[in-house]
N, CA and C atoms as a LAMMPS dump frame, in Angstrom:
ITEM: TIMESTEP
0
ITEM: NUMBER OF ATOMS
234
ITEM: BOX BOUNDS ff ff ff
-5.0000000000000000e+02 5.0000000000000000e+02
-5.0000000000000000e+02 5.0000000000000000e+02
-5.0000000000000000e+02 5.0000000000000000e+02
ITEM: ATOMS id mol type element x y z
1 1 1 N 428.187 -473.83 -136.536
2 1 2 C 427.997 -473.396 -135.178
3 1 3 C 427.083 -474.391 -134.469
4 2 1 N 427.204 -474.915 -133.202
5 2 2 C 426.665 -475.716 -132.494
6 2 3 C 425.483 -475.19 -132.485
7 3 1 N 424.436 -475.921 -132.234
8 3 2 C 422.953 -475.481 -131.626
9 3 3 C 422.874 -475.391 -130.341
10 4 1 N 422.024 -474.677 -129.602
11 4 2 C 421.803 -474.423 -127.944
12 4 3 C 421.391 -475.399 -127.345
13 5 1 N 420.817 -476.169 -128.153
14 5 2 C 420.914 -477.961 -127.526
15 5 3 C 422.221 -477.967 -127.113
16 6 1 N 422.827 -478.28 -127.682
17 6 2 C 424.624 -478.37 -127.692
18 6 3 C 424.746 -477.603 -126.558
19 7 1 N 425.001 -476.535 -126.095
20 7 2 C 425.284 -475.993 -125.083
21 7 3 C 424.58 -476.213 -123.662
22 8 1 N 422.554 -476.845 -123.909
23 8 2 C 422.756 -477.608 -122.559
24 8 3 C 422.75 -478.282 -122.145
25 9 1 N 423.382 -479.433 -122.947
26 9 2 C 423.186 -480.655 -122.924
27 9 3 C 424.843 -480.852 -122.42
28 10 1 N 425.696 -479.784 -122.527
29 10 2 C 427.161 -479.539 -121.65
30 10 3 C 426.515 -478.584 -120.285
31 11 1 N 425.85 -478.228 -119.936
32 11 2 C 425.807 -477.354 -119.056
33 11 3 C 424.826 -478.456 -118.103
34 12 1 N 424.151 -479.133 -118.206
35 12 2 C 423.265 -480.165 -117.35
36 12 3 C 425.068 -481.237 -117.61
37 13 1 N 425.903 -481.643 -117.987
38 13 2 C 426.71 -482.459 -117.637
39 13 3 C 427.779 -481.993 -117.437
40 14 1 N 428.062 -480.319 -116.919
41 14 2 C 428.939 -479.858 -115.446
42 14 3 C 427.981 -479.909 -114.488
43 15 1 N 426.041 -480.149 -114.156
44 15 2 C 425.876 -479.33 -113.136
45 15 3 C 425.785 -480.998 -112.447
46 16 1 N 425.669 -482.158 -113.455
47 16 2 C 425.312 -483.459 -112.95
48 16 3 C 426.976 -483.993 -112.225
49 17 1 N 427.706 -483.236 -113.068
50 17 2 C 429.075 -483.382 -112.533
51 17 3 C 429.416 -483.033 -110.745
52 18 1 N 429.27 -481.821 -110.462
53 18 2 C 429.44 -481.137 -109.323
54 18 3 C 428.748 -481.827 -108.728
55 19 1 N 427.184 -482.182 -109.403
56 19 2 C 426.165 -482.994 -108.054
57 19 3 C 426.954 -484.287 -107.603
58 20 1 N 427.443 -484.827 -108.526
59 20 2 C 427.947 -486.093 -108.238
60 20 3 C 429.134 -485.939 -107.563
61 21 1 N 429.74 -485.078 -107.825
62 21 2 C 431.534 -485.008 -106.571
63 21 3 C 431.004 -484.395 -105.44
64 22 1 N 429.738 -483.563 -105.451
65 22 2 C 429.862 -483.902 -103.792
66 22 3 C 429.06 -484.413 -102.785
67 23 1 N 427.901 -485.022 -103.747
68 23 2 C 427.693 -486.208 -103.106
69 23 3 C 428.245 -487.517 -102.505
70 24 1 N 428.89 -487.793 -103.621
71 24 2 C 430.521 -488.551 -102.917
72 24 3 C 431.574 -488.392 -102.543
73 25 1 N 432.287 -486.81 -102.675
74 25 2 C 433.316 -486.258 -101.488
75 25 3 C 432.348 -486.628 -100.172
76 26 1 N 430.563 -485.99 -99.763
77 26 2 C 430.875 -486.129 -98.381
78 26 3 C 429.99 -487.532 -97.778
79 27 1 N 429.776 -488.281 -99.126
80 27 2 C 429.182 -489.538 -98.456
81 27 3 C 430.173 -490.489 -98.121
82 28 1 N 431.314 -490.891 -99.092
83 28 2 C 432.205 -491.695 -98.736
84 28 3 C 433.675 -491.144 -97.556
85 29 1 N 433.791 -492.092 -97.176
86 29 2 C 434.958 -491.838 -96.089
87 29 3 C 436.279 -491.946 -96.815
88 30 1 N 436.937 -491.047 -95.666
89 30 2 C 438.426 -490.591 -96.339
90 30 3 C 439.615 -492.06 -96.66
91 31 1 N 440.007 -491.956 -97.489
92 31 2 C 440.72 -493.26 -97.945
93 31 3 C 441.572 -493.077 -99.177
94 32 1 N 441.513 -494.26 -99.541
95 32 2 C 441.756 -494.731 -100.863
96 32 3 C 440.743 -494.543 -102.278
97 33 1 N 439.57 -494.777 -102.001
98 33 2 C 438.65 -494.652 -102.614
99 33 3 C 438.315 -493.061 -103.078
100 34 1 N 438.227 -492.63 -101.695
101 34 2 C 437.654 -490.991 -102.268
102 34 3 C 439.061 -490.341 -102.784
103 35 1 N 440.544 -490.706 -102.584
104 35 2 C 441.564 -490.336 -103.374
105 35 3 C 441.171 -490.513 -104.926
106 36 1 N 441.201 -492.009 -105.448
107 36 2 C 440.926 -492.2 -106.441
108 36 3 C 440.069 -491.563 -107.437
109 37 1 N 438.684 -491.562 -106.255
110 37 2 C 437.31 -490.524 -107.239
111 37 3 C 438.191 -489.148 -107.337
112 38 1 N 438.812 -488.303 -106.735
113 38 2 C 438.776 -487.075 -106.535
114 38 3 C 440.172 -486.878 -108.036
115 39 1 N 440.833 -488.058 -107.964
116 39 2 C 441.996 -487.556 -108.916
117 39 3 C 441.228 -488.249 -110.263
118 40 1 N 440.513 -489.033 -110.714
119 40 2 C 439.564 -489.092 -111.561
120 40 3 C 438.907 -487.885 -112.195
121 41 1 N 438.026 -487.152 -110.837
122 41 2 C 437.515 -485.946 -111.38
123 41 3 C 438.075 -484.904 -111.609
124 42 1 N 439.503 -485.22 -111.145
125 42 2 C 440.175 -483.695 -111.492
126 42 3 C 440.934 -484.078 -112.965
127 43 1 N 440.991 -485.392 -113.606
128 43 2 C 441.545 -485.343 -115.204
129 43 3 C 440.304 -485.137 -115.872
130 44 1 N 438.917 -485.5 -115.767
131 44 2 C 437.977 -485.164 -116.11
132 44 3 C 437.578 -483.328 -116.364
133 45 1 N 437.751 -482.849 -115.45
134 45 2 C 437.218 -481.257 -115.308
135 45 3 C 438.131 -480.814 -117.097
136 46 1 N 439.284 -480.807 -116.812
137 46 2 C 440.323 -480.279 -118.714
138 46 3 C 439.546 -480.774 -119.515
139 47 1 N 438.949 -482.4 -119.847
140 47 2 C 438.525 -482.672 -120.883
141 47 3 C 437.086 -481.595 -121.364
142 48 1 N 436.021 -481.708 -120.291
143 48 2 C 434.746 -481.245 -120.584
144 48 3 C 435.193 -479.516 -120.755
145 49 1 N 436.378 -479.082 -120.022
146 49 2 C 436.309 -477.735 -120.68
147 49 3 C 436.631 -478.047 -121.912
148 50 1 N 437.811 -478.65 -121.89
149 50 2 C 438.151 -478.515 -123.797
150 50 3 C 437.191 -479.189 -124.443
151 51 1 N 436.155 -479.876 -124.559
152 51 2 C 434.692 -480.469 -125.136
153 51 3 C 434.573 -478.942 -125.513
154 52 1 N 434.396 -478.252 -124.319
155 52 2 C 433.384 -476.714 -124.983
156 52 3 C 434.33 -475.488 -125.806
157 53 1 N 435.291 -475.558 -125.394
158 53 2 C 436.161 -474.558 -126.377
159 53 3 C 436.465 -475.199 -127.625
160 54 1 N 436.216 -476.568 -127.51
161 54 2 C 436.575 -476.943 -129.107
162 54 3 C 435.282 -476.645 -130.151
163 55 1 N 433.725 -476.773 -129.458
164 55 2 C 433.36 -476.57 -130.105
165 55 3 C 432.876 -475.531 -130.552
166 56 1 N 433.866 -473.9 -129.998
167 56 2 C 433.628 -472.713 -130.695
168 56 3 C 434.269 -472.537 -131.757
169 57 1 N 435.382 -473.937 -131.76
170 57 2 C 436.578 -473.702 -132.454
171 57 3 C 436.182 -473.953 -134.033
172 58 1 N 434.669 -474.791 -134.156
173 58 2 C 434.603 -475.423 -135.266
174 58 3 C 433.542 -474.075 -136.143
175 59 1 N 433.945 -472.549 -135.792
176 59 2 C 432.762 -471.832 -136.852
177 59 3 C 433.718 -471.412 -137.726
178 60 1 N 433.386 -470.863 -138.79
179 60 2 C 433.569 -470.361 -139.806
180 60 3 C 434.792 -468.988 -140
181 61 1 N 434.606 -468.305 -138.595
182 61 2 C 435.244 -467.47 -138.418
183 61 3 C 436.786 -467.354 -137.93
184 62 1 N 437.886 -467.799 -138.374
185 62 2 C 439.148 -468.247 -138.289
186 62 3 C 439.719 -467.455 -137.063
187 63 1 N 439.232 -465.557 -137.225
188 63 2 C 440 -465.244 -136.267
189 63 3 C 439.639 -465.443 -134.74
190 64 1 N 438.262 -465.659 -134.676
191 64 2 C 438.083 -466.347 -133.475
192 64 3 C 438.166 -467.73 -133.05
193 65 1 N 438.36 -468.54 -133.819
194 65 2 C 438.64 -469.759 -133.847
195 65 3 C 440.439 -469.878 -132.858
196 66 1 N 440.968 -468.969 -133.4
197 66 2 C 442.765 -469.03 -132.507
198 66 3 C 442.298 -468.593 -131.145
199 67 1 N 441.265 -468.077 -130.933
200 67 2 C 440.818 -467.779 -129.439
201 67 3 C 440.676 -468.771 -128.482
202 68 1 N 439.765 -469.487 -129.865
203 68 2 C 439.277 -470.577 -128.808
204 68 3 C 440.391 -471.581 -128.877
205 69 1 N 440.982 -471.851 -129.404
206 69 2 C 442.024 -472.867 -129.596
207 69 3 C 443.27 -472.698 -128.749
208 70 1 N 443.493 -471.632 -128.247
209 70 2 C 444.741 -471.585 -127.537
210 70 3 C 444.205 -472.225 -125.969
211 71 1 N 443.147 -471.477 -125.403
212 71 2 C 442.749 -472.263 -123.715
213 71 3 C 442.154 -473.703 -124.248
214 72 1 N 442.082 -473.872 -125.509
215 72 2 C 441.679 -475.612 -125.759
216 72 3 C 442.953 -476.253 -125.633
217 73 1 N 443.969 -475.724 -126.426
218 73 2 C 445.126 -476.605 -126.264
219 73 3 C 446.287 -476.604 -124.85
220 74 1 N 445.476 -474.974 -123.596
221 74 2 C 446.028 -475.373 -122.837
222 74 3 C 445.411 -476.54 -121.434
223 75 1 N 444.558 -476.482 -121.559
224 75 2 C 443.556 -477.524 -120.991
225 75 3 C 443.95 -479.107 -121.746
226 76 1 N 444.289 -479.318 -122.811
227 76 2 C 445.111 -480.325 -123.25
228 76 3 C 445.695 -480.69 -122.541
229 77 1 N 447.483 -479.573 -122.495
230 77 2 C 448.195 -480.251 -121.988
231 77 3 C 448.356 -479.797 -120.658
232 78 1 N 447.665 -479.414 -119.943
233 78 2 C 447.794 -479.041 -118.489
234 78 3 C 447.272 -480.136 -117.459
């Protein structure tokens, strides 16, 4: 089972996340650029969820483990 380090050391890198998209959704001007950042951060958002459902996936306990593994593998391929 992860340690609570582990958990905020993901929770300070969604909140550094959000700080950072909208600091640059409303500092930069509409274009090319803020297209790019914005479809960047939106393949980004699936990974860091599945970062955290995978690592409920790794305890001991099998039947919760298919819990976590099914919204891990749909954040995969979504």
């Amino acid at each position: 089972m992860p340690s609570s380090r582990t958990y905020v050391w993901i929770a300070a890198l969604f909140i550094l996340f959000v700080g950072t998209y909208a600091v640059v959704s409303l500092m930069v001007s509409p274009g090319q650029s803020l297209d790019t950042f914005g479809n960047i951060a939106q393949c980004l958002v699936p990974l860091v969820a599945n970062a955290g459902l995978l690592l409920n996936a790794g305890t001991p306990h099998w039947r919760r483990n298919v819990s976590g593994c099914l919204p891990a593998m749909s954040c995969t391929f979504g």
